[in-house]
C-alpha positions in Angstrom: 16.3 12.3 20.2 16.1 11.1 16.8 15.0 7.2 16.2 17.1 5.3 15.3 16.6 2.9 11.8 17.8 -0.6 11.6 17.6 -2.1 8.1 17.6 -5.7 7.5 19.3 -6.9 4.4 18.9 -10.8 2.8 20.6 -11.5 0.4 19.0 -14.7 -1.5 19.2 -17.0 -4.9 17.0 -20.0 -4.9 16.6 -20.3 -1.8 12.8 -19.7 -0.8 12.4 -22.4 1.6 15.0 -20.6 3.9 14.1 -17.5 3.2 10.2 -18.8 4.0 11.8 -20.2 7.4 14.0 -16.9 8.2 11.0 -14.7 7.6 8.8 -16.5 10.0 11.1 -16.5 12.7 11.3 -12.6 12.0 7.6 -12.7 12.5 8.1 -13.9 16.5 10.6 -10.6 16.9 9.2 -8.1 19.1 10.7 -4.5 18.1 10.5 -1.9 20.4 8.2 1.0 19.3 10.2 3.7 19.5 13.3 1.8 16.7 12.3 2.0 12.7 12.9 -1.0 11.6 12.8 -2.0 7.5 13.6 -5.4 5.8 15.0 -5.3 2.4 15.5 -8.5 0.4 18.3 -8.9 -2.5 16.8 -11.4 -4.9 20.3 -12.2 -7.0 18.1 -13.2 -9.7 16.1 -16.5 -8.5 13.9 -19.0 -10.7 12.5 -20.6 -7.7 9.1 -19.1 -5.8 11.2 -16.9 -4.1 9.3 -13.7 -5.0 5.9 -15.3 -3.7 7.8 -15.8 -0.6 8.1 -12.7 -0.4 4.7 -11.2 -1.8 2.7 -13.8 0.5 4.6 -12.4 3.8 3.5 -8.9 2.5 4.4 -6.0 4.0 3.4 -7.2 7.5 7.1 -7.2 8.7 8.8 -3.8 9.1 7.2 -2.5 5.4 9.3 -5.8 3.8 10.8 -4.5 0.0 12.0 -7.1 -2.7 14.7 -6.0 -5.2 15.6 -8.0 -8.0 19.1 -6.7 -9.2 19.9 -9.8 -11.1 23.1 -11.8 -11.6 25.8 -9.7 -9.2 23.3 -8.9 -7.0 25.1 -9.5 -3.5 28.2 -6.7 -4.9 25.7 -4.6 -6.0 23.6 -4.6 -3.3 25.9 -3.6 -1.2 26.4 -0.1 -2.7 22.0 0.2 -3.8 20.3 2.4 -1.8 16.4 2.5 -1.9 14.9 6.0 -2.2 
């Protein structure tokens, strides 16, 4: 049986005090070992500290990934696929 992957997909602009909160609840989440699991967030081109958000939760959650794809971010994202 092959496991199965769950990705995780935030899209954000400005908003690193939510995205500080959401990614601390994420750390109480208790994933079953046998699931892949991967968090991906969509930065839509923030000025705010949402990358050290980010960087300072390090890849401690599920291998977390940050990709800045700027102003249409959130239409983009939806068709971006990380190698």
């Amino acid at each position: 049986m092959k496991t199965p992957k769950i990705s995780i997909i935030i899209c954000t602009l400005d908003r690193a005090p939510d995205l500080e909160k959401t990614l601390e609840s994420f750390r109480r989440v208790q994933i079953p070992e046998d699931l892949s699991v991967e968090l991906v967030i969509i930065d839509n081109g923030s000025t705010d500290y949402t990358k050290n958000v980010v960087d300072s939760f390090g890849r401690e959650f599920f291998g977390a990934r940050i990709r800045r794809l700027g102003p249409d971010a959130k239409s983009r994202a939806v068709f971006f696929r990380f190698e």
